[in-house]
MIZAMI-227625 format. One record per residue (C-alpha): residue number from 0; residue in three letters; z negated, y negated, x negated. Coordinates in Angstrom, 1 decimal, always signed. Last residue first. Layout:
% residues N
+-----+-----+--------+--------+--------+
|   k |   r |      z |      y |      x |
+-----+-----+--------+--------+--------+
| NUM | ALA |      Z |      Y |      X |
...
+-----+-----+--------+--------+--------+
This chain:
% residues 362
+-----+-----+--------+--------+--------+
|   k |   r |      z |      y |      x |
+-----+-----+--------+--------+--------+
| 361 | UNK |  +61.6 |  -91.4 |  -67.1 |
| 360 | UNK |  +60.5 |  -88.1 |  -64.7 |
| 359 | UNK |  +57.2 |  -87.1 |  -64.6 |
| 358 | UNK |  +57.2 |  -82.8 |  -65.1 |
| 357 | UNK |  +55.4 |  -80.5 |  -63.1 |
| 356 | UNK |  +55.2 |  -76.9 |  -64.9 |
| 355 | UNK |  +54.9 |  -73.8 |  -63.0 |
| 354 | UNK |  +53.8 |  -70.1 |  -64.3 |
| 353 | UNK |  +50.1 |  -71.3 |  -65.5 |
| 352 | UNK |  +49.3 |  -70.6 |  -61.0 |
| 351 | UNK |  +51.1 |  -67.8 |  -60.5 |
| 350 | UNK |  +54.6 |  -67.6 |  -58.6 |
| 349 | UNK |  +56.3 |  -67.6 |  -55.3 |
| 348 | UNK |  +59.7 |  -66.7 |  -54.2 |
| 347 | UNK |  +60.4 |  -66.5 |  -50.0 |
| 346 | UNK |  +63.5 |  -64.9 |  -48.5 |
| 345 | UNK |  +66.2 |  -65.5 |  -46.4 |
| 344 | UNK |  +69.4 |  -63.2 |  -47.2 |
| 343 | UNK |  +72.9 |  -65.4 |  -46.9 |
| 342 | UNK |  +74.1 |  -63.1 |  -49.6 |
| 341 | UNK |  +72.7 |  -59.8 |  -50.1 |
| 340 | UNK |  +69.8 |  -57.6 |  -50.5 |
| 339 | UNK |  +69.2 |  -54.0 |  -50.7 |
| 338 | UNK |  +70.8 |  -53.4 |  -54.2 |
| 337 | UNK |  +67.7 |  -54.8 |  -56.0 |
| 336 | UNK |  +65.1 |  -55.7 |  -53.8 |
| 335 | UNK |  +62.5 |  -52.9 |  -54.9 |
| 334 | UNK |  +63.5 |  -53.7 |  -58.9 |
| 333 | UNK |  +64.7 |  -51.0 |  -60.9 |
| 332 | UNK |  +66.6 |  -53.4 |  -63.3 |
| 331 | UNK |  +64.1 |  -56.5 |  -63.5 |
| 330 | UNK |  +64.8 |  -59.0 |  -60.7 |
| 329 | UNK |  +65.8 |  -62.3 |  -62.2 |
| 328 | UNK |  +65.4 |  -65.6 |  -60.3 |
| 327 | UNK |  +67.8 |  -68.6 |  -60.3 |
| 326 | UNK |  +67.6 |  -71.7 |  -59.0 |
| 325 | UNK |  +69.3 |  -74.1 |  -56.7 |
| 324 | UNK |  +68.2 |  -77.3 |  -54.9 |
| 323 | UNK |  +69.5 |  -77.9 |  -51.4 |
| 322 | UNK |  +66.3 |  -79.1 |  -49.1 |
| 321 | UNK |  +65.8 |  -75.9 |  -47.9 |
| 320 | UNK |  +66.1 |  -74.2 |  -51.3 |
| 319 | UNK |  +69.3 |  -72.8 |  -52.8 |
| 318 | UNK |  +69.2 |  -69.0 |  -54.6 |
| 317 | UNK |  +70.9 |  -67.4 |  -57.4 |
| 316 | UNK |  +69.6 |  -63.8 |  -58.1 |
| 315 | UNK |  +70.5 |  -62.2 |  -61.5 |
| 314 | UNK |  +70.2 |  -58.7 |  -62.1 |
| 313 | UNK |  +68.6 |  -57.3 |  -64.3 |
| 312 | UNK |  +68.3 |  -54.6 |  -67.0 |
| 311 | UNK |  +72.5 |  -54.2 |  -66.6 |
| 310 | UNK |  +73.8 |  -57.5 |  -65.7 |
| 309 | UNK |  +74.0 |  -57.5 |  -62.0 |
| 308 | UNK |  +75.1 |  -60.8 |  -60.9 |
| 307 | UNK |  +74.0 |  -61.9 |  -56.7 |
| 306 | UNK |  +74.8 |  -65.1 |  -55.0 |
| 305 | UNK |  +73.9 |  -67.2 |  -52.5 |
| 304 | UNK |  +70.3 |  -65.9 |  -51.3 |
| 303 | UNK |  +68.6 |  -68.3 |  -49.1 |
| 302 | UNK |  +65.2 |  -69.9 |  -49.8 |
| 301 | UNK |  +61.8 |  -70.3 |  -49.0 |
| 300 | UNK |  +59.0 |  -71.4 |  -51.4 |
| 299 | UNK |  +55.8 |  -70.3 |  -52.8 |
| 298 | UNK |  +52.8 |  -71.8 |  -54.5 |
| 297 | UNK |  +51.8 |  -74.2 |  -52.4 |
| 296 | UNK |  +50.4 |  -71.3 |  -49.6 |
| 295 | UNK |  +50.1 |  -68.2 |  -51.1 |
| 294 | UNK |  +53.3 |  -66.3 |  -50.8 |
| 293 | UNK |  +55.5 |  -65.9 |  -48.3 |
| 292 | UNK |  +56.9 |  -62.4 |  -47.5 |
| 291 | UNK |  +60.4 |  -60.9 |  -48.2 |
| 290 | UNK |  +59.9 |  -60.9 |  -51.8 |
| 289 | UNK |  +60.7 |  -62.6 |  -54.5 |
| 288 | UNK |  +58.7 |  -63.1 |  -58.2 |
| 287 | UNK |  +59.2 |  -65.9 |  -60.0 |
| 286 | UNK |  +58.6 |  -65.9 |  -64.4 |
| 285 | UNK |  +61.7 |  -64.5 |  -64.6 |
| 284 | UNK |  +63.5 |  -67.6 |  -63.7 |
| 283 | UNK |  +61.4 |  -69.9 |  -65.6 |
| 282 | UNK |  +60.2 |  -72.7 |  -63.2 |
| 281 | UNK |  +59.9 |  -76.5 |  -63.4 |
| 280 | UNK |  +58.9 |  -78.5 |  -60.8 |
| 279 | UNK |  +60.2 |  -82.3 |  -61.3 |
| 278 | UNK |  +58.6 |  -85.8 |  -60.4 |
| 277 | UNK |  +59.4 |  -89.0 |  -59.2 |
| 276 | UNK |  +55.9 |  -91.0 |  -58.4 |
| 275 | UNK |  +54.7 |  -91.1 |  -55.2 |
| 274 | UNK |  +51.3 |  -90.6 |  -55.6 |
| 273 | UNK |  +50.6 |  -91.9 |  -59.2 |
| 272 | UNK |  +52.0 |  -90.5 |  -62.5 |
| 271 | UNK |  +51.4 |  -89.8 |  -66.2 |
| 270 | UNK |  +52.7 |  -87.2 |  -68.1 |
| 269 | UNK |  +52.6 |  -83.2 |  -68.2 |
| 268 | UNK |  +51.4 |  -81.7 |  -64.8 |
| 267 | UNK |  +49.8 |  -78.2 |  -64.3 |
| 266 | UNK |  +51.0 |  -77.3 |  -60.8 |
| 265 | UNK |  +48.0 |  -77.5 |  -58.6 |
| 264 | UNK |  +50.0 |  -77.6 |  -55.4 |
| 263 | UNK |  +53.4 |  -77.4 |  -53.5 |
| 262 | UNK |  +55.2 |  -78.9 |  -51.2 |
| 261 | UNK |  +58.2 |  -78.6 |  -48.4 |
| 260 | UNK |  +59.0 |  -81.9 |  -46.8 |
| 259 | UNK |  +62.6 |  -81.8 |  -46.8 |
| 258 | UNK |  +63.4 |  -84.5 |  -49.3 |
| 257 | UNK |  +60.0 |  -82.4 |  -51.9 |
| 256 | UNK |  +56.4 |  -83.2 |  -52.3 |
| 255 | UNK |  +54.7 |  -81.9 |  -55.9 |
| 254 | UNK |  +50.6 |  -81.7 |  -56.1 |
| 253 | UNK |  +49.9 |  -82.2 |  -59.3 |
| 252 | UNK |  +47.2 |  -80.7 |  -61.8 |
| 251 | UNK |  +45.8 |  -82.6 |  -65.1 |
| 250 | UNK |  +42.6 |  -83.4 |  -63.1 |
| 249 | UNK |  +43.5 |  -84.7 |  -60.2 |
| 248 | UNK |  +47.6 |  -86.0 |  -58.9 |
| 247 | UNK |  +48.7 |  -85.5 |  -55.5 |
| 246 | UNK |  +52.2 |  -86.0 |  -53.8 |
| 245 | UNK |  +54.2 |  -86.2 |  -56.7 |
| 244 | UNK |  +57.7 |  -86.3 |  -56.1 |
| 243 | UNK |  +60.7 |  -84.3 |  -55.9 |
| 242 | UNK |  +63.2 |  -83.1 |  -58.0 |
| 241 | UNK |  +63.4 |  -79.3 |  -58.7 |
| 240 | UNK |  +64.4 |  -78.3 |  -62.6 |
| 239 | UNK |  +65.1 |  -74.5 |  -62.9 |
| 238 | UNK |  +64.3 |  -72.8 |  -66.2 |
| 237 | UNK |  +65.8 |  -70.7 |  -68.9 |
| 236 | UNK |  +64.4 |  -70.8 |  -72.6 |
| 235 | UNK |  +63.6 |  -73.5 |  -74.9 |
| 234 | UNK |  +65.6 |  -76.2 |  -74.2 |
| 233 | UNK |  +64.6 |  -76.9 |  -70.6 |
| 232 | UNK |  +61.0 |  -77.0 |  -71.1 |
| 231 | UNK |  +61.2 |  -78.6 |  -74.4 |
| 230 | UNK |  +63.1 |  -81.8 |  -73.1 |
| 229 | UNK |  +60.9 |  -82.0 |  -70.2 |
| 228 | UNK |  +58.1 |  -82.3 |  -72.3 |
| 227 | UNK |  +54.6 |  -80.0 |  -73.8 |
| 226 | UNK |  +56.3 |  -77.1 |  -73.2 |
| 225 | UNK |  +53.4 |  -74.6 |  -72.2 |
| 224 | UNK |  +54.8 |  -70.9 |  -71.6 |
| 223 | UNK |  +57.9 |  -71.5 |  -74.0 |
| 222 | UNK |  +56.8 |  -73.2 |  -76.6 |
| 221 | UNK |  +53.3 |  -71.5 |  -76.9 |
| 220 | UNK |  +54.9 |  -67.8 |  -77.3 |
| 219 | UNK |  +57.4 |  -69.1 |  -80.0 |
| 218 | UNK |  +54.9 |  -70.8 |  -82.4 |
| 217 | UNK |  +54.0 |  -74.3 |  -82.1 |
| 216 | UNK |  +55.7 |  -77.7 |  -82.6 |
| 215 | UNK |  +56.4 |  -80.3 |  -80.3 |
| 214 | UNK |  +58.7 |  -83.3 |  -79.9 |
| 213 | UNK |  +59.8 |  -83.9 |  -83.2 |
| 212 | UNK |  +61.7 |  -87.1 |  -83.4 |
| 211 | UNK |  +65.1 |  -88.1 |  -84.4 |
| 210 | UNK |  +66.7 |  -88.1 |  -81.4 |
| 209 | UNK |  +64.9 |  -84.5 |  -80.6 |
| 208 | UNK |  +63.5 |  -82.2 |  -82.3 |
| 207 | UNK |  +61.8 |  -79.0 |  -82.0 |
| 206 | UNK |  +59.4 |  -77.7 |  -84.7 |
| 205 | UNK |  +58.8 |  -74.2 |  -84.6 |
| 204 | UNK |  +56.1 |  -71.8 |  -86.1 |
| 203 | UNK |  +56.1 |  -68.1 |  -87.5 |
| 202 | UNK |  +60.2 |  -67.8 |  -87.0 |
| 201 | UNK |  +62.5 |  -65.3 |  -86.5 |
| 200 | UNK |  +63.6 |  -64.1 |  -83.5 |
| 199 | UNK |  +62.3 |  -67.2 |  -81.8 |
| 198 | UNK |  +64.8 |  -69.7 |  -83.9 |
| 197 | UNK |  +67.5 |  -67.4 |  -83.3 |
| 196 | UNK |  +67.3 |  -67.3 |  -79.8 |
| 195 | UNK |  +67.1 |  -70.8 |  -79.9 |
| 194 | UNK |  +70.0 |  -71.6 |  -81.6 |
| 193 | UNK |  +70.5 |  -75.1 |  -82.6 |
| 192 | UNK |  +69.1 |  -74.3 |  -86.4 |
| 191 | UNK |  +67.4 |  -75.6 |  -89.8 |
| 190 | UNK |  +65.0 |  -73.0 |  -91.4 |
| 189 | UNK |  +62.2 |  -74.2 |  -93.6 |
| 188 | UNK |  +61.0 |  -71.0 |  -95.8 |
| 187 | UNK |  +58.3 |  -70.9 |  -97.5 |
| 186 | UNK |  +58.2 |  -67.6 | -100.2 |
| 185 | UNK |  +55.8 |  -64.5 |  -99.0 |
| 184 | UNK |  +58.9 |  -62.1 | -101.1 |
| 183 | UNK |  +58.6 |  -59.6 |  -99.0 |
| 182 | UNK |  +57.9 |  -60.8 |  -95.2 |
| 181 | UNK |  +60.4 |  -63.3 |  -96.0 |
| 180 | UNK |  +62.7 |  -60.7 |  -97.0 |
| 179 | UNK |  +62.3 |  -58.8 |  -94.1 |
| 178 | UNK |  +62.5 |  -62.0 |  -91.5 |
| 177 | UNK |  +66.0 |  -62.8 |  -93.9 |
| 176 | UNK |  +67.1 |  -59.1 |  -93.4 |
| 175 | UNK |  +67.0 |  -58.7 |  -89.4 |
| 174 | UNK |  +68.5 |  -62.5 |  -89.3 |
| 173 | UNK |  +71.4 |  -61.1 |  -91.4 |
| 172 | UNK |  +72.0 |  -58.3 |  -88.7 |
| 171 | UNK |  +71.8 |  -60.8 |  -86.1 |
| 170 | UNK |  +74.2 |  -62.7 |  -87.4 |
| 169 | UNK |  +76.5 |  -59.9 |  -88.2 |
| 168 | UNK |  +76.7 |  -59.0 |  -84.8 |
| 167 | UNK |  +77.1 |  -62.7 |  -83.4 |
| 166 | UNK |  +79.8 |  -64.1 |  -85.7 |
| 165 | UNK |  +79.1 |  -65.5 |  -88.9 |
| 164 | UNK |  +79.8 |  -69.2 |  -89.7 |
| 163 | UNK |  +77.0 |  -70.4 |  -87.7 |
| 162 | UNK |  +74.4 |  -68.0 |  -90.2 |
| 161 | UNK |  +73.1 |  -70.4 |  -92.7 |
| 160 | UNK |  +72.4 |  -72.9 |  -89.9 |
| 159 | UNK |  +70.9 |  -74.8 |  -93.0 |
| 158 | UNK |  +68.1 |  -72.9 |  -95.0 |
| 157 | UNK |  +65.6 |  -74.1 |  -97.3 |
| 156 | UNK |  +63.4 |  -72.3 |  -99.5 |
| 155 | UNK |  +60.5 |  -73.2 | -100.9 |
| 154 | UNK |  +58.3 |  -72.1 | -103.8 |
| 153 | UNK |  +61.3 |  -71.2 | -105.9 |
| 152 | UNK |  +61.7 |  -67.7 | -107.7 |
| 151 | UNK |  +64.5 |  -68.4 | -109.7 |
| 150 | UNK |  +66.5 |  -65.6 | -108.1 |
| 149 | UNK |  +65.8 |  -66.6 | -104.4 |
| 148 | UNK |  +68.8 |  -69.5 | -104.5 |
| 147 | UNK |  +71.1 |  -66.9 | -105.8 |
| 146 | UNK |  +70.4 |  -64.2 | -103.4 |
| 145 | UNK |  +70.8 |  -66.6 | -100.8 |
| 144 | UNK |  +74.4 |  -67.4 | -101.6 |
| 143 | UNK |  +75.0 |  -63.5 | -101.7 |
| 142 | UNK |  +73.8 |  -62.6 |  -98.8 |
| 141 | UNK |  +75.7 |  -65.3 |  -97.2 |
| 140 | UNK |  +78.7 |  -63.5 |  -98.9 |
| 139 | UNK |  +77.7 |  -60.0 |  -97.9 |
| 138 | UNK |  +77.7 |  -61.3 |  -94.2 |
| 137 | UNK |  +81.5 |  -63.2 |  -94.8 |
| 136 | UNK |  +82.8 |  -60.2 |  -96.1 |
| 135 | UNK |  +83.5 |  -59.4 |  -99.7 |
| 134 | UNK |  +87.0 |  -59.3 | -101.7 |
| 133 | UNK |  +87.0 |  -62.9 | -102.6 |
| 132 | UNK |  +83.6 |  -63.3 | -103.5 |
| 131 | UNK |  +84.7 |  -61.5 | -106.6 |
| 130 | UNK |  +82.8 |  -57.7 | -107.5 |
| 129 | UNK |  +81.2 |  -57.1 | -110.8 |
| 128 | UNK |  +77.1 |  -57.6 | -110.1 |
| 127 | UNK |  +77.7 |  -55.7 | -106.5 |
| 126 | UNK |  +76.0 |  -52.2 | -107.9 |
| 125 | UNK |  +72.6 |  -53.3 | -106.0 |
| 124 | UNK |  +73.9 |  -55.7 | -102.4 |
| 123 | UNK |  +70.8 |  -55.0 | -101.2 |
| 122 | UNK |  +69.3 |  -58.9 | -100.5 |
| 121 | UNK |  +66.1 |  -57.7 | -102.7 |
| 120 | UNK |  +68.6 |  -55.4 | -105.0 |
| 119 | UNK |  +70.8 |  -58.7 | -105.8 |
| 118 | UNK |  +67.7 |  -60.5 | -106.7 |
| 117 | UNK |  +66.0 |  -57.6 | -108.8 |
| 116 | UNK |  +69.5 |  -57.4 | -110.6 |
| 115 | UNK |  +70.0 |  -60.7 | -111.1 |
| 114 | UNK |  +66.7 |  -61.0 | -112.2 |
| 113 | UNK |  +66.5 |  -58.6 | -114.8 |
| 112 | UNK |  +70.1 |  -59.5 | -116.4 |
| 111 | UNK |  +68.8 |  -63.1 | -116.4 |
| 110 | UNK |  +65.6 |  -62.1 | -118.4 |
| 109 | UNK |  +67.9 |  -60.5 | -121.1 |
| 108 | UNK |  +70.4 |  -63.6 | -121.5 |
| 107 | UNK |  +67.5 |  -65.5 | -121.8 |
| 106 | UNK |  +66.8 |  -68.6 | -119.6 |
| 105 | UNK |  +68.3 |  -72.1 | -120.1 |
| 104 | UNK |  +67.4 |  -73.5 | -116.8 |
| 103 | UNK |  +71.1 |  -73.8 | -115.9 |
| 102 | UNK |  +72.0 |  -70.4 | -116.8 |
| 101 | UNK |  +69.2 |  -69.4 | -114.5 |
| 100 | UNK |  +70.8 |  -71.6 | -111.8 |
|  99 | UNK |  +73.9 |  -69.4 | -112.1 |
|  98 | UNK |  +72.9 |  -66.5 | -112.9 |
|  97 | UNK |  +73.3 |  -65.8 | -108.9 |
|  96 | UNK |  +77.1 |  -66.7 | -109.3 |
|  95 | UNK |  +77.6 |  -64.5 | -112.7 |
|  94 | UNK |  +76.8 |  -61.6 | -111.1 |
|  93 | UNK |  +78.7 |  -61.9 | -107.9 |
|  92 | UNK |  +81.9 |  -62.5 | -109.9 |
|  91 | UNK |  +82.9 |  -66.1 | -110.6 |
|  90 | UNK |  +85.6 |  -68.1 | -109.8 |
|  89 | UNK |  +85.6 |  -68.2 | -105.9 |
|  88 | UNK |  +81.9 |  -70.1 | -106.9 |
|  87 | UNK |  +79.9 |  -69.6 | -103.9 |
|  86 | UNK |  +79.5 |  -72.4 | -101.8 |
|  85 | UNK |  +78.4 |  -70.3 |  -99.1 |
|  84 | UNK |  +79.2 |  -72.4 |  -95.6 |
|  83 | UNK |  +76.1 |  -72.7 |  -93.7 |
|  82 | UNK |  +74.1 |  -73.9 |  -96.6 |
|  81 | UNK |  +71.1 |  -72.2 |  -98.6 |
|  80 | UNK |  +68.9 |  -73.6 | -100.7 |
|  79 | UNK |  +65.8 |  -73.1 | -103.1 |
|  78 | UNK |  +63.5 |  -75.2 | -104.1 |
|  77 | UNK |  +62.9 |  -76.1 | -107.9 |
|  76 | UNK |  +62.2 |  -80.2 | -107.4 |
|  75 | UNK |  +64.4 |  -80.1 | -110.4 |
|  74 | UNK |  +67.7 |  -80.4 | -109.2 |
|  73 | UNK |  +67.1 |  -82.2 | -106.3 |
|  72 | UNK |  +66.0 |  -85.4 | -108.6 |
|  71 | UNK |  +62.2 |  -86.0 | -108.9 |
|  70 | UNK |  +60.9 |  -89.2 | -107.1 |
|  69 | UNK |  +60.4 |  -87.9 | -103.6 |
|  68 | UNK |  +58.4 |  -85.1 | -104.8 |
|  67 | UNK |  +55.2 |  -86.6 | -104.2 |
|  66 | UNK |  +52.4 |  -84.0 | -105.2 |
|  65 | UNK |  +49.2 |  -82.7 | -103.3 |
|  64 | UNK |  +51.1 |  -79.4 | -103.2 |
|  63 | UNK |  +54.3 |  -80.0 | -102.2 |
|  62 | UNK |  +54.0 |  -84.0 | -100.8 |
|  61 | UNK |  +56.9 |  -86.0 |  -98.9 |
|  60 | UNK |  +56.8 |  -89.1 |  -97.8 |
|  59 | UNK |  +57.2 |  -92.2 |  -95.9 |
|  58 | UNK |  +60.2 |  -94.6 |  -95.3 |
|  57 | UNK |  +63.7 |  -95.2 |  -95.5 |
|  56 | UNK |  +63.9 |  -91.8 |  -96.9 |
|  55 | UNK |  +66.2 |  -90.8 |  -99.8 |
|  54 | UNK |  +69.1 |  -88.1 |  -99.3 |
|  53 | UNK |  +70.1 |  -84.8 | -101.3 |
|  52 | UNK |  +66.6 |  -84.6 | -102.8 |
|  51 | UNK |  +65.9 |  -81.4 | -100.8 |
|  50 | UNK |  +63.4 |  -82.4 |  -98.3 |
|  49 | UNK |  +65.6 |  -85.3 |  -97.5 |
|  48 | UNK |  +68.0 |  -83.2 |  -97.1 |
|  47 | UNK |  +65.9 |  -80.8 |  -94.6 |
|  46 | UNK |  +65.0 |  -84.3 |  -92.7 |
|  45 | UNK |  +68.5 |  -85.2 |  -92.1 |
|  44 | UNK |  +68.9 |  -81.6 |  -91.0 |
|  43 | UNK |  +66.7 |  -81.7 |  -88.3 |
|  42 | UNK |  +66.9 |  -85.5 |  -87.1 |
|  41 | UNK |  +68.4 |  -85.2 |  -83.7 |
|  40 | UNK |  +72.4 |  -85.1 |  -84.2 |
|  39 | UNK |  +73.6 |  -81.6 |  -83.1 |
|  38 | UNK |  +71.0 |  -80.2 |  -80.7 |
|  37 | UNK |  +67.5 |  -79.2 |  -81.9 |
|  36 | UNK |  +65.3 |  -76.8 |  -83.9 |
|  35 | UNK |  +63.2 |  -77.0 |  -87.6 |
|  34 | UNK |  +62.4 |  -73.7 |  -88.0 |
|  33 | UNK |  +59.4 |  -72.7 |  -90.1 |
|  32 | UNK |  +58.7 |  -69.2 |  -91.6 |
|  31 | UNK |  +54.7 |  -69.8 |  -93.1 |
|  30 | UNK |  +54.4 |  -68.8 |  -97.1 |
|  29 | UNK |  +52.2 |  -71.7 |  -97.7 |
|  28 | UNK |  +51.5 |  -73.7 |  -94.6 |
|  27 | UNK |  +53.8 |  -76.2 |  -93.3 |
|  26 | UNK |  +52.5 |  -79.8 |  -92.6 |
|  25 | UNK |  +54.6 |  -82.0 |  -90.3 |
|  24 | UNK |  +54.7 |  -85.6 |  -88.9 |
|  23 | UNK |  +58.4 |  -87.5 |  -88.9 |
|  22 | UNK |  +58.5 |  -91.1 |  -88.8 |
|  21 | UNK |  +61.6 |  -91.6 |  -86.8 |
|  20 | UNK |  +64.7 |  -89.7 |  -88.3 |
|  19 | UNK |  +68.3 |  -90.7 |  -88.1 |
|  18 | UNK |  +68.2 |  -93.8 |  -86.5 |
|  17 | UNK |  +71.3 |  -95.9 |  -86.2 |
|  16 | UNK |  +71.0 |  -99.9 |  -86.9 |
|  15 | UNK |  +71.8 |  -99.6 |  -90.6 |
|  14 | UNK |  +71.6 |  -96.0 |  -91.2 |
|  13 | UNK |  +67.7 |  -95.2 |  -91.2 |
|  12 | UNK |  +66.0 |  -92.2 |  -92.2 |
|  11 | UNK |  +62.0 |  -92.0 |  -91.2 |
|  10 | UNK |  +60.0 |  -89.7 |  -92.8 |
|   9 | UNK |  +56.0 |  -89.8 |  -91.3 |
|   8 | UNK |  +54.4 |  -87.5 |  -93.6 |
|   7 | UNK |  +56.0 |  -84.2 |  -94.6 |
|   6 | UNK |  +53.3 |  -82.1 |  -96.0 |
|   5 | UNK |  +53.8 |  -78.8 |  -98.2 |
|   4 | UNK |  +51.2 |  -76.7 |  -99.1 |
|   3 | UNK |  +47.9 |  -78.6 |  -96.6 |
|   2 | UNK |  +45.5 |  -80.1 |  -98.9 |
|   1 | UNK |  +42.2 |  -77.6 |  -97.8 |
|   0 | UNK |  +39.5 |  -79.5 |  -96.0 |
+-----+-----+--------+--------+--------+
């Protein structure tokens, strides 16, 4: 079996009582775009430092190809880094800050004038090798910052919320030329973020975390039709939550009873429950149809139209079951319903079999 490129094995980060990370399980291919997501304080960008030689586990380790790293200072681990704010020198022009870490390695003055120029040109910012940070935006700053820590040609490159700084049209335009210069250059990049939709624009695989753990990792797609937890489910995406309980349970499908009686069956169920047990159903709100007709029976539900948001290639239904839970349902622009029903409307939503989730509640 092939040595996987770069391995983090079970990193745990401990600040007297508080944990920061708890034994922490990844392997990232060579050349694979990994994001570590999560919300502010679950263990992403502890482990990132760690990664860098900015912080020292507790416990475990980290390998790049077969090797420890954990005993080599950050500045010669040779990976890459970019922060959310640039750190650019003010000091320096644009040339001199992505020499910089060539400087430091003691290359020749001719080699540096090569790669500053090939790096500058890869982030196309060519002609820029004069101009102050000062007098550039805050986009062709960032591209400037990583610029510099592509020049030396580092296996890895990390990345923290590089982009939170930058409002949302420049965000995505730097997200468009990070996926392209990934796709270029074939380096590893491990991305740290809280945005989802910038974790699915651009990643191969990702790792969510939460309170210090990693939850589940896979690529975009797999997230968000099978979430292996609650936690995934509803941060990854759009869904409803609907308490009830479980009113059958056989072969990794539930049968879900709700306060008014309603129920529904063979929902694929994550966790472990008897009859009885608290339960949720989850559904993604474009993943429903509605109609004026029931669907089949235990997979469809009645409910009563209380608002309407027309948002240009949909329009936004919200709805309250009989027993009082509210969801949401999105009717694609076009849609036979849309602009022929209104408030206080009874219909019926349904949905496929893989579209439902039935989570145990803690």
């Amino acid at each position: 079996m092939t040595a996987p490129f770069l391995h983090i094995n079970g990193i745990r980060k401990t600040y007297g009582s508080v944990v920061a990370t708890d034994h922490v399980e990844l392997t990232i291919a060579e050349g694979e775009f990994m994001t570590f997501l999560g919300p502010s304080g679950s263990g992403k960008s502890t482990t990132l430092y760690i990664l860098a030689g900015f912080q020292d586990p507790t416990a475990g380790d980290i390998r790049l190809r077969r090797q420890s790293i954990l005993n080599t200072p950050s500045h010669k681990r040779n990976i890459g880094m970019v922060f959310q704010r640039y750190t650019l020198f003010p000091h320096l022009s644009v040339g001199e800050n992505v020499a910089f870490p060539l400087r430091v390695r003691r290359m020749g003055q001719a080699e540096i004038a090569d790669r500053v120029k090939r790096a500058l040109s890869l982030v196309r910012l060519d002609g820029f090798e004069d101009r102050m940070p000062a007098r550039m935006s805050g986009g062709q700053q960032q591209r400037v910052a990583l610029a510099r820590a592509l020049v030396y040609d580092p296996p890895v490159l990390l990345m923290d919320e590089p982009l939170s700084a930058l409002d949302k049209k420049l965000r995505e335009e730097i997200q468009f030329e990070i996926r392209r210069i990934h796709q270029e250059t074939g380096v590893t990049i491990l991305y740290v973020t809280h945005d989802q939709e910038e974790a699915l624009r651009l990643s191969d695989r990702i790792a969510i975390f939460n309170q210090g753990k990693i939850e589940q990792v896979g690529t975009g797609p797999e997230l968000y039709a099978n979430p292996a937890t609650h936690f995934v489910a509803d941060f990854i995406g759009d869904s409803a939550f609907l308490a009830g309980e479980l009113a059958a349970v056989s072969n990794g499908r539930a049968g879900l009873r709700f306060a008014d009686g309603t129920a529904v069956q063979s929902v694929p169920l994550h966790g472990q429950g008897r009859t009885g047990t608290p339960a949720e159903l989850m559904l993604r709100p474009e993943r429903i149809e509605l109609g004026t007709e029931a669907g089949p029976e235990g997979a469809s539900l009645s409910v009563t139209v209380e608002d309407l948001t027309f948002l240009g290639n949909n329009t936004t239904v919200s709805a309250r079951t009989g027993w009082g839970a509210a969801l949401s349902v999105r009717l694609n622009f076009g849609h036979p319903l849309a602009g022929r029903i209104a408030r206080g409307d009874r219909l019926h939503i349904r949905w496929s079999p893989e579209a439902a989730h039935a989570f145990v509640r803690g």
